[in-house]
MDAnalysis code that builds the backbone (N, CA, C; Angstrom):
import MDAnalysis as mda
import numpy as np

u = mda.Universe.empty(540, n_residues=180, atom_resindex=np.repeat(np.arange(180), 3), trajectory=True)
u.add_TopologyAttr("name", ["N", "CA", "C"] * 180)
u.add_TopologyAttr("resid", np.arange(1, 181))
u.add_TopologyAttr("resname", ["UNK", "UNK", "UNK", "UNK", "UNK", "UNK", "UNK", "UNK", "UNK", "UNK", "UNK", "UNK", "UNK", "UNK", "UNK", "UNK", "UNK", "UNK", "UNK", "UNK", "UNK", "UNK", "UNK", "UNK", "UNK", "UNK", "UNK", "UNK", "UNK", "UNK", "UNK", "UNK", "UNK", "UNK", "UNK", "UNK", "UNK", "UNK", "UNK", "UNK", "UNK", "UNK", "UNK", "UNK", "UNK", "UNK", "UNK", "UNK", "UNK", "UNK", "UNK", "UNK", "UNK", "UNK", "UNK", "UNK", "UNK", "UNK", "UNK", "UNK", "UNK", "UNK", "UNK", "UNK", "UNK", "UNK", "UNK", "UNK", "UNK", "UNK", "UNK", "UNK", "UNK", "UNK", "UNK", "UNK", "UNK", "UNK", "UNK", "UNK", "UNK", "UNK", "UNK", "UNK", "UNK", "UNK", "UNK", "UNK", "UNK", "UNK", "UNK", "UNK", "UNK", "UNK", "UNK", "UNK", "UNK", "UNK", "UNK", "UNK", "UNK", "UNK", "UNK", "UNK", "UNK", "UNK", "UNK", "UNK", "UNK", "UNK", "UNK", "UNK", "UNK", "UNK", "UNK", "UNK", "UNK", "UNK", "UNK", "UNK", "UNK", "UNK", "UNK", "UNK", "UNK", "UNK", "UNK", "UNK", "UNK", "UNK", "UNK", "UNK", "UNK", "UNK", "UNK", "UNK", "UNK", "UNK", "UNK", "UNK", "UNK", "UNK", "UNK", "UNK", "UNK", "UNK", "UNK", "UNK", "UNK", "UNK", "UNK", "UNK", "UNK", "UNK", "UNK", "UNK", "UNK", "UNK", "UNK", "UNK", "UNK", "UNK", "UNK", "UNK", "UNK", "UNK", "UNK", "UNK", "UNK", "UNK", "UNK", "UNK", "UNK", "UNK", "UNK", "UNK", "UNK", "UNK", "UNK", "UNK"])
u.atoms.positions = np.array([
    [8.220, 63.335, 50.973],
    [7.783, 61.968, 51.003],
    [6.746, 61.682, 49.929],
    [6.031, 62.812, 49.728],
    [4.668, 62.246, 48.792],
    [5.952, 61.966, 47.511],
    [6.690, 62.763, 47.293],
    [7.818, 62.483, 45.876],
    [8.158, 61.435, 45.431],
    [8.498, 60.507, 46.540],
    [9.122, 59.493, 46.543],
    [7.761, 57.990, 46.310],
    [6.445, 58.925, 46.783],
    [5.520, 57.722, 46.858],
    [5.108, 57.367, 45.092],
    [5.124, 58.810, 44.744],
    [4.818, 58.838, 43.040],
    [5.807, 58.377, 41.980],
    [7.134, 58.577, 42.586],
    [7.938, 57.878, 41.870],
    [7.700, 56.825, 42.073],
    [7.943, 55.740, 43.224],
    [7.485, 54.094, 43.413],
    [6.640, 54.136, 42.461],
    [5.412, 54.781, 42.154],
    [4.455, 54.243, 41.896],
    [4.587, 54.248, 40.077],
    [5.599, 55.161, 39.684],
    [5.776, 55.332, 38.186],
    [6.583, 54.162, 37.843],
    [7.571, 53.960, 38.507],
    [8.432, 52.463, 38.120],
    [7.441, 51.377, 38.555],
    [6.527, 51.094, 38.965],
    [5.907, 49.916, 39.120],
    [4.870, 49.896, 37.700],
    [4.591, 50.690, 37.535],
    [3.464, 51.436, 36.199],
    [4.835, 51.023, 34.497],
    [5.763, 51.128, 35.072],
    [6.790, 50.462, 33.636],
    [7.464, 49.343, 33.819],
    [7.000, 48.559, 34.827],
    [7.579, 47.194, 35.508],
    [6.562, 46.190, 34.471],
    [5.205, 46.813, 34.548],
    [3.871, 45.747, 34.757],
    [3.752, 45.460, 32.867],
    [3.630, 46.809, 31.852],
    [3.744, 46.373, 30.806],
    [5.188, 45.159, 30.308],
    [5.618, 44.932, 30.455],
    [6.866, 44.095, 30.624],
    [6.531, 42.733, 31.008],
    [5.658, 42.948, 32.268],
    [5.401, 41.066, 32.322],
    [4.126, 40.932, 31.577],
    [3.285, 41.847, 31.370],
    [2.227, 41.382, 30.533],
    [2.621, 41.392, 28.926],
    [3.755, 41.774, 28.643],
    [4.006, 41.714, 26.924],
    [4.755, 40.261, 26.894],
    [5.574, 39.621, 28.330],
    [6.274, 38.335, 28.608],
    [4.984, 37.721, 28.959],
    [3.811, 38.003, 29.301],
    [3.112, 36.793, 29.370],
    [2.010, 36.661, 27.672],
    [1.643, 37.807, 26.802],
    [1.748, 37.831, 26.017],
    [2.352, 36.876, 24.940],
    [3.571, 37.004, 24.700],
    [4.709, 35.963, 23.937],
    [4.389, 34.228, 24.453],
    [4.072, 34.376, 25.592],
    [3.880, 32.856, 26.262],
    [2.471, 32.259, 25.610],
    [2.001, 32.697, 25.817],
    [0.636, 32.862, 25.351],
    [-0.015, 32.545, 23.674],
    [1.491, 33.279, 23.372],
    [1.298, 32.961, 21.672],
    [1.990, 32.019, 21.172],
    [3.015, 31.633, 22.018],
    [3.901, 30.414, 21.515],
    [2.910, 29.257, 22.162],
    [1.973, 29.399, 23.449],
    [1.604, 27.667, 23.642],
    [0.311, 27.996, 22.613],
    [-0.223, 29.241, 21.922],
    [-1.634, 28.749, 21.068],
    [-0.555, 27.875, 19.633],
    [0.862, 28.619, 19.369],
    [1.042, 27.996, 18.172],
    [1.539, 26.952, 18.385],
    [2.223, 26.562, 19.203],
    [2.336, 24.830, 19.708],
    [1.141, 24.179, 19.043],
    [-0.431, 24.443, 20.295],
    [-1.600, 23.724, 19.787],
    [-2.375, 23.174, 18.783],
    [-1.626, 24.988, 18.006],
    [-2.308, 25.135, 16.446],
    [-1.767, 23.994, 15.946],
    [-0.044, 23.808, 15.645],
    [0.972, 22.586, 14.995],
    [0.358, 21.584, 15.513],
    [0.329, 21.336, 16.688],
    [-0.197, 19.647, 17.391],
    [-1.762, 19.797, 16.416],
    [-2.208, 20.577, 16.328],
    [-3.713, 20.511, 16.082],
    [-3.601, 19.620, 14.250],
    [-3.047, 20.368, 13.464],
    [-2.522, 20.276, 12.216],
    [-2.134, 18.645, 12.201],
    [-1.181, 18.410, 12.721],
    [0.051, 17.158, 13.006],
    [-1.374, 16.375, 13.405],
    [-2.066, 16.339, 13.920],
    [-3.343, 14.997, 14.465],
    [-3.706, 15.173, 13.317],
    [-4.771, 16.112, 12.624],
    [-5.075, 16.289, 11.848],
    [-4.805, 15.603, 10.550],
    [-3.520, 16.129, 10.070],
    [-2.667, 15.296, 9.164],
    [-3.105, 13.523, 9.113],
    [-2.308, 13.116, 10.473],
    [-2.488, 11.956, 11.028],
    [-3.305, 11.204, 10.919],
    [-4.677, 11.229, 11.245],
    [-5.681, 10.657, 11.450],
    [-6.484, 11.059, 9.394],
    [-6.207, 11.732, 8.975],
    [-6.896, 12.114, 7.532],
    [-5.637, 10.749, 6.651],
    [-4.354, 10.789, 7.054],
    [-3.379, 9.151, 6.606],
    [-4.305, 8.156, 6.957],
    [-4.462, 7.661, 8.449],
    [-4.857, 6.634, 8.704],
    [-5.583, 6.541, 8.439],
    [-6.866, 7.089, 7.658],
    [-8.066, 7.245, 7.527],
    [-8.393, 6.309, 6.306],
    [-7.263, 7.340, 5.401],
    [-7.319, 6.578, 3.976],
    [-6.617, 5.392, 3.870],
    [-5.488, 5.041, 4.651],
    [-4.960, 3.633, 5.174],
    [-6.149, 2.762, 5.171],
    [-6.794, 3.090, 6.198],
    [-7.845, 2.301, 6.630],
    [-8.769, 2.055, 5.580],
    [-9.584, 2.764, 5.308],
    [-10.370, 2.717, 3.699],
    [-9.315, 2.031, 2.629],
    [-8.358, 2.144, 2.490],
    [-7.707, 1.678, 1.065],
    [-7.056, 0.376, 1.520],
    [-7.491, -0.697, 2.765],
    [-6.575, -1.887, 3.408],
    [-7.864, -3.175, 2.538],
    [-7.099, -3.862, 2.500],
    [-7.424, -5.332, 2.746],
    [-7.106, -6.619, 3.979],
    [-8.147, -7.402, 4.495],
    [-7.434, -7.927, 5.227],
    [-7.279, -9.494, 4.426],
    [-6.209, -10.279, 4.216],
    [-5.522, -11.696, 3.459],
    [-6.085, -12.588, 4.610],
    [-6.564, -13.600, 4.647],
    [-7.053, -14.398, 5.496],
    [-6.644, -16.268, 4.644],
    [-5.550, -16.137, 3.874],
    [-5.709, -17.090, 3.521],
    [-6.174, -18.764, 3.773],
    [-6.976, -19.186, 3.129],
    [-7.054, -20.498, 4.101],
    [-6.381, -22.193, 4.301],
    [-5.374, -21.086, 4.699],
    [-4.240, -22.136, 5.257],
    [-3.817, -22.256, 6.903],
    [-4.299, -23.682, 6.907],
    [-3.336, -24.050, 8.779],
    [-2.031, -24.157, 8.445],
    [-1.526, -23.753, 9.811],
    [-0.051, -23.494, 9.621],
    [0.204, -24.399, 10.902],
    [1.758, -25.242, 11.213],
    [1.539, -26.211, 12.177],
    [3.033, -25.978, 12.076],
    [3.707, -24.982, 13.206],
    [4.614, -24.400, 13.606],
    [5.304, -25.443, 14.392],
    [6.366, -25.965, 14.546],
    [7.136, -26.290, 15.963],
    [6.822, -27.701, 16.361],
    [5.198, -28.293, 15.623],
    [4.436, -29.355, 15.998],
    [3.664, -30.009, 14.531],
    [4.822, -31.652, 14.848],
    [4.235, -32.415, 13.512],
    [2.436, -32.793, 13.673],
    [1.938, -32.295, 12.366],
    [0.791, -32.824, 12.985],
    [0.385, -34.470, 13.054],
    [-0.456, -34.509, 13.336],
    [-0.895, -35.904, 13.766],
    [-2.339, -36.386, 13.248],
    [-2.082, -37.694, 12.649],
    [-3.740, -38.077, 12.218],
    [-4.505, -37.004, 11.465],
    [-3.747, -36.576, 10.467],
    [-5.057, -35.375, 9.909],
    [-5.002, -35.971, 8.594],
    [-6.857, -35.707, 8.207],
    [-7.361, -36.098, 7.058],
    [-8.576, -35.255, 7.286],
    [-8.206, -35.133, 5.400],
    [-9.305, -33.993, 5.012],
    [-9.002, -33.174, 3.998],
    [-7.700, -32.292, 4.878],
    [-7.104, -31.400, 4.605],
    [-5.876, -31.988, 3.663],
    [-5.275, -31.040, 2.825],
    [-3.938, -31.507, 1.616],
    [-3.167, -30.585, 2.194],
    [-2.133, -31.327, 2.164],
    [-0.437, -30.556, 2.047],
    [-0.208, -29.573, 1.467],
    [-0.032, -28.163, 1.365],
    [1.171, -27.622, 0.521],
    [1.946, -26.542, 0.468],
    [2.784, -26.363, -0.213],
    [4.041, -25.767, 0.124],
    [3.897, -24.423, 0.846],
    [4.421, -23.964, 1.565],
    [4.584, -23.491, 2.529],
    [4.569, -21.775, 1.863],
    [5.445, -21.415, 0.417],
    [5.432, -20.389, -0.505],
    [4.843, -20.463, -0.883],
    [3.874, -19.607, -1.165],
    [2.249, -19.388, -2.419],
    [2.258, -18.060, -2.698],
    [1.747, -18.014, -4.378],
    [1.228, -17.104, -4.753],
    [0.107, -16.814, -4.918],
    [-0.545, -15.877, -4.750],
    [-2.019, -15.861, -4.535],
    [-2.366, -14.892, -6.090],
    [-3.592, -15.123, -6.674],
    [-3.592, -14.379, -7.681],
    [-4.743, -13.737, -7.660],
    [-5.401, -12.602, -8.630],
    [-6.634, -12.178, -8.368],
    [-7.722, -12.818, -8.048],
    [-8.783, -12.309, -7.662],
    [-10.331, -13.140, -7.367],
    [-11.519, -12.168, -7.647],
    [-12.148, -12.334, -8.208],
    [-13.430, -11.633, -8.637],
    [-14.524, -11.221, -7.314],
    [-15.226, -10.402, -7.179],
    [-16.260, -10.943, -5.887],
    [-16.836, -12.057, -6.156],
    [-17.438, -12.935, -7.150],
    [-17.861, -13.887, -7.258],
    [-17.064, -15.724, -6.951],
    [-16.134, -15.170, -6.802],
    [-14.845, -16.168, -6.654],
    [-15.048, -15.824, -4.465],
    [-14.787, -14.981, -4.470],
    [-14.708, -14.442, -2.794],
    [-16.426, -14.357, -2.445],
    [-17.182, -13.969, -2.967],
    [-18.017, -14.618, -1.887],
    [-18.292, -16.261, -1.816],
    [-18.012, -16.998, -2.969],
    [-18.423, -18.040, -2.805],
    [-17.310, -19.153, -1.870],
    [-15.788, -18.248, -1.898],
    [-15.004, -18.950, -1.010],
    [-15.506, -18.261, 0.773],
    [-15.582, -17.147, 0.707],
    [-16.445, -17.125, 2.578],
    [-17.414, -18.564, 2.834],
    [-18.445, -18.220, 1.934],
    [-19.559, -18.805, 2.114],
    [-18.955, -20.516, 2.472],
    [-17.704, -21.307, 2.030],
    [-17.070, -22.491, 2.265],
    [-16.348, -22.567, 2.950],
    [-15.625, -21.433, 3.528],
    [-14.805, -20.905, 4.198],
    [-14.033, -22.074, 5.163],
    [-12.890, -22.685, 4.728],
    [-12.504, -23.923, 5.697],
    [-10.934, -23.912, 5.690],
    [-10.684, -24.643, 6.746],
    [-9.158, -24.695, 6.366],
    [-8.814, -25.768, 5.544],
    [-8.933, -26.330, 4.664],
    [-8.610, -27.218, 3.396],
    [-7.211, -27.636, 3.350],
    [-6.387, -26.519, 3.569],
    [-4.882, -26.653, 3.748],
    [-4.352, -26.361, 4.972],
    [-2.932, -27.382, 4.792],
    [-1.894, -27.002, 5.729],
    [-0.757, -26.697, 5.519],
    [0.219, -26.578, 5.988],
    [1.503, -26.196, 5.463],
    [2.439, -26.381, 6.648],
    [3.522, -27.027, 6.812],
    [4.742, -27.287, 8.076],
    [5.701, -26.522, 7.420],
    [6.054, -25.906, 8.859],
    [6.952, -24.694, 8.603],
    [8.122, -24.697, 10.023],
    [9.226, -24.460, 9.733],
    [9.890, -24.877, 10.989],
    [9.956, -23.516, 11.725],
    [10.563, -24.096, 12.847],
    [10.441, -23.377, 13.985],
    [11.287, -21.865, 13.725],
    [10.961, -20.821, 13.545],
    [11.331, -19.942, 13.106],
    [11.737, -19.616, 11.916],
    [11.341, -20.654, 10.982],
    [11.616, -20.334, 9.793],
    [11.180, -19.321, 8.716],
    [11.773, -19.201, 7.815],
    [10.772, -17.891, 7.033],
    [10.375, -18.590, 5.892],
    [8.945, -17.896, 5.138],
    [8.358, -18.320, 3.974],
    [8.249, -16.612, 3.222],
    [7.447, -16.999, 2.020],
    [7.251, -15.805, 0.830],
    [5.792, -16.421, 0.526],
    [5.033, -15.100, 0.982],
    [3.870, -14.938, 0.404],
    [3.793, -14.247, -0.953],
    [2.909, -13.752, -2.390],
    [3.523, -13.346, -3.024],
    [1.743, -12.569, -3.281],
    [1.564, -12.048, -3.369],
    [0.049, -11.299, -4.518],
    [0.009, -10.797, -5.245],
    [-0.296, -11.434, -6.578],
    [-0.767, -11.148, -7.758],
    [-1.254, -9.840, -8.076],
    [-1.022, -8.941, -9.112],
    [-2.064, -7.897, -8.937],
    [-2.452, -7.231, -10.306],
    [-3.251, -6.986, -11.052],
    [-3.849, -6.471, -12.127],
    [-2.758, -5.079, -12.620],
    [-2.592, -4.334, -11.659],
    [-1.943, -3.194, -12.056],
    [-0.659, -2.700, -10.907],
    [0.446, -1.729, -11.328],
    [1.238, -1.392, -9.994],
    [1.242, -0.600, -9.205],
    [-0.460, -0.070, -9.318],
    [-0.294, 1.344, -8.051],
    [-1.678, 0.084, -7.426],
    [-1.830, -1.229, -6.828],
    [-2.571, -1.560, -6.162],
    [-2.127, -1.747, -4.844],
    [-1.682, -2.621, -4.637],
    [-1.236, -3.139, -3.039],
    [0.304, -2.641, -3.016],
    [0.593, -1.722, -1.798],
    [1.857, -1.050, -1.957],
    [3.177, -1.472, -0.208],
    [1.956, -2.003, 0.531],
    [2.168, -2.259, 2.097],
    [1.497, -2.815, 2.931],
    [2.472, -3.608, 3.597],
    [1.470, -4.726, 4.425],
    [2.268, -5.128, 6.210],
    [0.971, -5.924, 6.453],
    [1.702, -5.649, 7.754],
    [1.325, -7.130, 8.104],
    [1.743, -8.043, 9.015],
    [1.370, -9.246, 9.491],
    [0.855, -9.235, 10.787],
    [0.037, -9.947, 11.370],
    [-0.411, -10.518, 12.443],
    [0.577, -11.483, 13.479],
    [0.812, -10.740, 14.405],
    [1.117, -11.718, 15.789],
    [0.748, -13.081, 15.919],
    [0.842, -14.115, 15.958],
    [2.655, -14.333, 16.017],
    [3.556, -14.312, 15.224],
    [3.165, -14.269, 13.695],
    [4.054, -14.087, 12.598],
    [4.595, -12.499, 12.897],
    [5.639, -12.210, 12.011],
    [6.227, -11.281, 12.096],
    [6.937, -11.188, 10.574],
    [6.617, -10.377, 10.430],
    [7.307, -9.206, 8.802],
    [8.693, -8.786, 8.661],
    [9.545, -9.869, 7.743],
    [10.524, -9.672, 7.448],
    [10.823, -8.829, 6.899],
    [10.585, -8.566, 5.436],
    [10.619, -7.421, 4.881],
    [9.551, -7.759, 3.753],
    [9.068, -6.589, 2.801],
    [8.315, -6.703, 1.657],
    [8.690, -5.930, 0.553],
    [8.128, -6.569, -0.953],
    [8.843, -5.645, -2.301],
    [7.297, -5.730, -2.687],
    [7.718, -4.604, -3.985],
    [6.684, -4.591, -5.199],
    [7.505, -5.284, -6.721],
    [7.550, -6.153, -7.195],
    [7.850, -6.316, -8.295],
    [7.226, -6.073, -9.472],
    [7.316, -6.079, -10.912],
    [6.556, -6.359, -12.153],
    [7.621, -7.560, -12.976],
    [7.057, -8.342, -13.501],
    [6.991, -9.286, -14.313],
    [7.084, -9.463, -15.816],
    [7.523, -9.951, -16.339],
    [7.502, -9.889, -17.678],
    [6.070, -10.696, -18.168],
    [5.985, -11.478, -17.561],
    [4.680, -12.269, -18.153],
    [3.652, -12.192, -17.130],
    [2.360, -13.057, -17.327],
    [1.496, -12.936, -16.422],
    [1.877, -14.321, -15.273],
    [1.855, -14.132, -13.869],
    [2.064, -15.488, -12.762],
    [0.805, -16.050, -13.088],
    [-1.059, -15.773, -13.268],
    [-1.360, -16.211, -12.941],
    [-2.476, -16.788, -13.883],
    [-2.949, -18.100, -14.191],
    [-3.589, -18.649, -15.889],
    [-5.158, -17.857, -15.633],
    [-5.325, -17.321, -16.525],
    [-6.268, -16.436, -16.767],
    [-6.438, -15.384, -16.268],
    [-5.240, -14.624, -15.939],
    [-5.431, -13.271, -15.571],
    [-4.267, -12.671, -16.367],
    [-4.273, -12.194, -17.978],
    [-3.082, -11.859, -18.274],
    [-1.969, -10.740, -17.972],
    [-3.442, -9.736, -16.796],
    [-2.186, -8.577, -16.618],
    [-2.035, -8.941, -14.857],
    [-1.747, -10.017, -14.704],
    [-1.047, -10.042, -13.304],
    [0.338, -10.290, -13.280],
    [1.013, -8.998, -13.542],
    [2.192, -8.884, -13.541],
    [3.141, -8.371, -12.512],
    [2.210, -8.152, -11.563],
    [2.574, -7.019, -10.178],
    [2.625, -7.808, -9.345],
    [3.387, -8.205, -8.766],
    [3.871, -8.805, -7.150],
    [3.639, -7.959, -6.231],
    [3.290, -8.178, -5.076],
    [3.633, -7.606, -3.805],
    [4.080, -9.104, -2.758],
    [5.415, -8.974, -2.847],
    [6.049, -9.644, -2.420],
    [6.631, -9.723, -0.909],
    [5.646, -10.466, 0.560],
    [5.887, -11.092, 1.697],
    [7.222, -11.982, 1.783],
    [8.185, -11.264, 2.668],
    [8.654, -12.625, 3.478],
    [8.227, -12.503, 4.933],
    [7.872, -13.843, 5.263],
    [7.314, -13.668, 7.181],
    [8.147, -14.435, 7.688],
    [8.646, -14.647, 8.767],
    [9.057, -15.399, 9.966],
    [8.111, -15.775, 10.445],
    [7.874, -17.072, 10.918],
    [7.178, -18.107, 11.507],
    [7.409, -18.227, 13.070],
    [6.759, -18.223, 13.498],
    [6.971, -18.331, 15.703],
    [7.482, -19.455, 15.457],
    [7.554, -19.471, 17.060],
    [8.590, -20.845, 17.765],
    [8.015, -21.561, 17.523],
    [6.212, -21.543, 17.936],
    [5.319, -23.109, 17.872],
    [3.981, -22.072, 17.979],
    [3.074, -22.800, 17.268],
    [2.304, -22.491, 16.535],
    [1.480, -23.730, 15.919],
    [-0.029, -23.471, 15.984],
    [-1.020, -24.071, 15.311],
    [-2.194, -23.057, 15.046],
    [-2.384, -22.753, 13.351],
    [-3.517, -21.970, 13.360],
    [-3.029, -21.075, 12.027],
    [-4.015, -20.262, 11.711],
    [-4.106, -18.879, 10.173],
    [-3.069, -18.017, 10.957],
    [-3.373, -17.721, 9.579],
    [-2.352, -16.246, 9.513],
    [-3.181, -15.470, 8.973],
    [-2.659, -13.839, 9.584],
    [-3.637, -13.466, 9.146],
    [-3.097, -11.893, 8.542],
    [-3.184, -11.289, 7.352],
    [-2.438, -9.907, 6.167],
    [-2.978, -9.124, 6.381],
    [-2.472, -7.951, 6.635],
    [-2.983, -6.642, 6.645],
    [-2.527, -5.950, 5.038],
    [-3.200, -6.137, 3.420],
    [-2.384, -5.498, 2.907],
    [-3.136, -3.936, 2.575],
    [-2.493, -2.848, 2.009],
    [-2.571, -1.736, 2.008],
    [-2.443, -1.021, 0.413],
    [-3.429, -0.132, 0.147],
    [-3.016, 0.366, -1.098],
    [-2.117, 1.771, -1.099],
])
């Protein structure tokens, strides 16, 4: 009997390395999971980072009057609904904050689409953009130009070219997320 107790006890003694080399392997596959997830955030957040640092936000100052003719307004001028926007100096932009109004409007039908367009000095500037709720982002290009779009800026030859869809109904800005 003692024979039989020492044998049990030798097969349990070559049972045990076996689940500890299987818990081992487990062990090393969820650290390298973590490690990848660790990397992959990593990655992630070092993109959005520079996203974020390299964005502009477009605030143009235009009312937009979706779905609803307006009524009795004075003040403000009409106009077309497509604009190109061209460079601005800081001295041009702070002095438009500092006035900061809606001056314009623009009627746009009920789901209709327009083309925003921005001007740009060179073609590695504005590369991606995103729109604000309730508008919505049709699609966008980068073009270059043969001449300059805009009078006194001769190297604005670079488009970054918006089309948006317009909501059902609507009164109020719009508002650009663009991106370098």
């Amino acid at each position: 009997m003692a024979r039989k107790k020492s044998s049990g006890n030798i097969s349990r003694k070559r049972e045990s390395p076996r689940k500890s080399a299987y818990g081992f392997y487990i062990m090393s596959a969820i650290a390298v999971v973590l490690l990848l997830a660790f990397i992959f955030e990593l990655s992630y957040s070092s993109s959005l980072n520079l996203m974020i640092r390299t964005s502009s936000i477009a605030n143009p100052p235009i009312r937009f009057f979706v779905g609803t003719q307006p009524v009795n307004i004075s003040g403000i001028v009409k106009v077309p609904s497509n604009q190109t926007f061209c460079p601005e100096n800081s001295t041009i932009i702070n002095e438009s904050n500092e006035l900061f109004s809606y001056g314009y409007y623009a009627e746009l039908n009920s789901n209709g689409e327009f083309t925003y367009s921005f001007a740009q000095n060179s073609s590695n500037a504005y590369a991606f953009a995103t729109v604000e709720k309730p508008f919505s982002l049709v699609s966008y290009s980068s073009v270059t130009v043969n001449s300059s779009v805009c009078a006194g800026y001769p190297n604005a030859k670079h488009l970054l070219v918006l089309k948006i869809a317009a909501p059902h109904k609507y009164i109020g800005p719009i508002y650009i997320n663009l991106y370098r």
